[in-house]
C-alpha positions in Angstrom: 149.2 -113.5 -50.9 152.0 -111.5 -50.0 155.5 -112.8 -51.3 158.2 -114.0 -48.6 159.6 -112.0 -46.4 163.5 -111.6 -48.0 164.1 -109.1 -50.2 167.7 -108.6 -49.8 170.4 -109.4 -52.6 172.5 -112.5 -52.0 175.7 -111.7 -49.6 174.6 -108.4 -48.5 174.0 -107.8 -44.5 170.8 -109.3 -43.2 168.2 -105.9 -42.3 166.5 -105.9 -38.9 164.1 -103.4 -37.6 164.0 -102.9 -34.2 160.9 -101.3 -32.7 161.4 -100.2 -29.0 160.3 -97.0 -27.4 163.1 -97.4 -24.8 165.6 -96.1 -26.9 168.4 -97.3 -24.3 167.0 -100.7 -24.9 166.8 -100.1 -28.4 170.2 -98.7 -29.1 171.6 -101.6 -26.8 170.2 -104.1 -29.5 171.4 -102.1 -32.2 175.0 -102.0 -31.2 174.7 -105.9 -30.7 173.1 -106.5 -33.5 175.3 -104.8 -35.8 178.4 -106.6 -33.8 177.2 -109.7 -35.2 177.6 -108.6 -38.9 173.2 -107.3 -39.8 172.1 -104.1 -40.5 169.9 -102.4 -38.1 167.2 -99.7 -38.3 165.3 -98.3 -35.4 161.6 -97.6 -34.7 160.6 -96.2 -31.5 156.7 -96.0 -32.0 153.8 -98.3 -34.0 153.7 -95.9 -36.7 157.0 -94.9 -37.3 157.6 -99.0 -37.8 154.5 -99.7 -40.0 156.1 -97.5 -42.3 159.6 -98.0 -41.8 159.3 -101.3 -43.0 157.4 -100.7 -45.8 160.8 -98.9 -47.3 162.9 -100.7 -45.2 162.0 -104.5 -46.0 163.9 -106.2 -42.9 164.2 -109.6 -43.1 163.5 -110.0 -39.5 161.9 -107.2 -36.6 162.5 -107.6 -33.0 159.5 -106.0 -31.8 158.6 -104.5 -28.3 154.9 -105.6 -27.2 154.5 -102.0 -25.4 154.6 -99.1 -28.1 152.9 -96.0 -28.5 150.6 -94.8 -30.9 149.7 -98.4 -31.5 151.4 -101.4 -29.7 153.3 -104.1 -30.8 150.6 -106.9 -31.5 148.8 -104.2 -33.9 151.9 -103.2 -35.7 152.7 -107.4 -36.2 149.1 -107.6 -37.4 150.4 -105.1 -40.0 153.5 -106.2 -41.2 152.1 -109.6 -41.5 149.2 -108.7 -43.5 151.8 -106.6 -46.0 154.8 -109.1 -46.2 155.1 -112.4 -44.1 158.3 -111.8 -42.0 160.1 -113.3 -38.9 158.9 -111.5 -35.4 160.7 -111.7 -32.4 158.4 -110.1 -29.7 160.2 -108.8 -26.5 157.7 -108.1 -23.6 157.7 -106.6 -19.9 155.0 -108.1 -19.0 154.1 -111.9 -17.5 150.8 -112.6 -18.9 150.6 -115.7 -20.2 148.1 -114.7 -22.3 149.5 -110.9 -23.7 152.2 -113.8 -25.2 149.8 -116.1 -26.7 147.9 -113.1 -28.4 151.2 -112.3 -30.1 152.2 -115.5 -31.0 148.4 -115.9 -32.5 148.5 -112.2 -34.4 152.4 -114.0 -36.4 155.3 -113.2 -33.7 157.1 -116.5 -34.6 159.1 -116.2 -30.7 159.2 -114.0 -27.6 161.8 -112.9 -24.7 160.7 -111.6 -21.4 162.6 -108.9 -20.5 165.4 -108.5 -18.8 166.8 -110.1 -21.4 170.3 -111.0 -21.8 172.0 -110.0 -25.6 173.8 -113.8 -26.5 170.0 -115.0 -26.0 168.8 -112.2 -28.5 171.3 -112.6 -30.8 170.8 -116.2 -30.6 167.1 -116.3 -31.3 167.6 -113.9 -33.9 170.1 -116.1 -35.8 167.7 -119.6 -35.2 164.3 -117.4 -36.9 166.7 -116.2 -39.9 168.1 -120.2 -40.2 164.7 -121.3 -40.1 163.0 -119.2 -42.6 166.3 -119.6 -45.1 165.8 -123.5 -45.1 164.6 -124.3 -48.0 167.0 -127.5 -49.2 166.8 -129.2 -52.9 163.7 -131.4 -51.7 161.7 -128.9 -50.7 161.2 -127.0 -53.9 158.8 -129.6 -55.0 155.3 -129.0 -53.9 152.9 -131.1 -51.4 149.7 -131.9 -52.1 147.7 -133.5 -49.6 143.9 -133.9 -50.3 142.9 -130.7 -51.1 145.3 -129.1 -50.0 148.6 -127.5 -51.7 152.0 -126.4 -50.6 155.0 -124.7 -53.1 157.6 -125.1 -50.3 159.9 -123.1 -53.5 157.4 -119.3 -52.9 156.2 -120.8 -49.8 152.7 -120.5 -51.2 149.4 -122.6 -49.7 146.0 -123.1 -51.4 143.4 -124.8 -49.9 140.3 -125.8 -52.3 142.1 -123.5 -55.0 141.9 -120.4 -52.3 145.3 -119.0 -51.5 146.0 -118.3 -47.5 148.6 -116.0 -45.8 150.6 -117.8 -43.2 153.7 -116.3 -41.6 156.9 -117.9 -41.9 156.7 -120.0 -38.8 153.2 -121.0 -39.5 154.8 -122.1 -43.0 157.6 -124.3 -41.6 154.9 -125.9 -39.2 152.2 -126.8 -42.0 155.1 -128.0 -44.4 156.1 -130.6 -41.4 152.6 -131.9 -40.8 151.9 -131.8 -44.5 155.0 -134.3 -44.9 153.9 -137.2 -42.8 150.1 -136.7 -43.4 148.2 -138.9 -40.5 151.4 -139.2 -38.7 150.5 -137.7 -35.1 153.7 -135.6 -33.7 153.9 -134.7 -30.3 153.7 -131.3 -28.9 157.7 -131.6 -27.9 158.6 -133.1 -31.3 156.8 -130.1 -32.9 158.7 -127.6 -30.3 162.4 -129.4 -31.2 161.7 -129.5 -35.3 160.3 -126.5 -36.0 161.1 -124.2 -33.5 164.6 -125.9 -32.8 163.4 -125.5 -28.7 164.9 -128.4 -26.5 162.8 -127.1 -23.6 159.1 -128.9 -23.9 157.2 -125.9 -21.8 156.7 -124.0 -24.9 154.1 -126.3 -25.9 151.5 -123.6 -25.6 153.3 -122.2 -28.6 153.0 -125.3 -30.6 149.1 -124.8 -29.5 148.6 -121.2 -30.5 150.3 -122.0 -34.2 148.1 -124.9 -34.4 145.2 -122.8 -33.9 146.0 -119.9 -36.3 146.6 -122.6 -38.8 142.7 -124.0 -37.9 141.5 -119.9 -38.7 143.8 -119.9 -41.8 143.1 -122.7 -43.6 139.6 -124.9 -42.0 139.1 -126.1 -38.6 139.0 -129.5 -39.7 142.9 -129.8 -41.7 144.8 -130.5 -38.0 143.5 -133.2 -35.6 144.2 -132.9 -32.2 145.3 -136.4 -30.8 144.8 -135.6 -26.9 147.6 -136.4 -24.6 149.6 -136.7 -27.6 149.8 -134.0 -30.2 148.3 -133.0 -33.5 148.0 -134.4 -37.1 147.4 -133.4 -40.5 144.5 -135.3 -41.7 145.6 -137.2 -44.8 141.8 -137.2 -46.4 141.4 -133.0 -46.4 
C-alpha cells in the first residue's frame, strides 16, 4: 500500500500542485496560495501533473475536473493509486454526478467555480488539518473483528489483505471503526470528518461510504436507513 501522502521535512512550506489549464485561474491560485505561507507548483495538463507529482510530492493538489490530454478524475485515479494524498477538485460544471464520480475516484472535497479565494484557501487549510491529525491516542491500532487499522502509518488490513484508502476515506473508517455498532448519522459524519456544518453534502458522506464497501467488503458498513451508517462490530 502506498505510504501517506507527506513527505515534506518538519517546518518547511507545505507543497501544493495545482493542475488547471486556465492558466489565469491557475496563476490566480498560485499567488494566493503562496500569500498564505505554501509552496506552489503548477500543472496545466493530465500528463504534465501525473508526473509532476511524482518529483514533486505535494502534500495536497487542487485539481481542475476539465484537463487535457487526460482529465482530472483520471489523473486523481493516478495519484491515488501512487501515493494517497489530499484532492481538492474544482469544477465548471453542475452535474451532480461528474462530482460524485470524483469524490468516488479519492477527491477528498470540491468547489464549483466561480469560486472565491478565502473559500479556496480555506478548504485547503481544513484537508491539510485533517490529514495532519493524528493525536497521542491514535497511534495505537484498532482492531475490530477482522479488521485492522494503524491509525500511526494509517495502514488497514482486512482478513490479513492490505487496502489503499485515500486520506479522507482514512479519517472516515478510523471514526466508524471507534464506536463499532454505533450508527452515526449522515450530518454527524459531514461535521466530524469533513468539519462541514452544512448537512446537504450528505451525498458525500454516501459516495465515501461506498468506496469504502469496494475497498474493503460490502458487508463492513451497514446502512441504517433514515439514519446513517455503522461499522458492524462482528466483521
Amino acid at each position: 500500500m502506498p505510504g501517506p501522502y507527506s513527505g515534506r521535512m518538519t517546518g518547511s512550506p507545505r507543497r501544493v500542485l495545482v493542475v488547471e489549464d486556465e492558466r489565469t485561474i491557475a496563476e490566480s491560485v498560485a499567488v494566493r496560495l503562496r500569500a498564505d505561507g505554501f509552496a506552489v507548483e503548477l500543472a496545466y495538463d493530465g500528463p504534465s501533473a501525473v508526473a509532476r507529482a511524482a518529483t514533486y510530492r505535494p502534500d495536497l493538489v487542487v485539481l481542475d475536473v476539465m484537463l487535457p490530454g487526460y482529465d482530472g478524475l483520471e489523473v486523481c485515479r493516478r495519484l491515488q493509486s501512487e501515493r494517497a494524498v489530499p484532492v481538492l477538485m474544482l469544477t465548471a460544471r453542475g452535474d451532480e454526478t461528474d462530482l460524485l464520480v470524483g469524490l468516488a475516484v479519492g477527491a477528498d472535497d470540491y468547489l464549483t467555480k466561480p469560486f472565491s479565494m478565502r473559500e479556496l484557501t480555506a478548504r485547503v487549510h481544513a484537508l491539510l488539518r485533517r490529514a495532519d491529525r493524528v493525536s497521542t491516542k491514535d497511534l495505537d491500532a484498532i482492531v475490530v473483528g477482522d479488521l485492522e487499522i494503524n491509525r500511526l502509518e494509517r495502514r488497514v488490513r482486512r482478513n490479513g489483505v492490505e487496502a489503499h484508502l485515500t486520506p479522507t476515506e482514512f479519517d472516515l473508517l478510523v471514526h466508524l471503526a471507534s464506536r463499532p455498532r454505533a450508527v452515526l448519522p449522515r450530518e454527524r459524519l459531514l461535521a466530524d470528518v469533513w468539519g462541514w456544518a452544512d448537512a446537504s453534502g450528505t451525498r458525500t458522506v454516501d459516495s465515501h461510504i461506498k468506496a469504502l464497501r469496494r475497498k474493503l467488503g460490502a458487508d463492513l458498513i451497514r446502512t441504517v436507513h433514515g439514519v446513517g451508517y455503522a461499522l458492524d462490530g462482528r466483521a
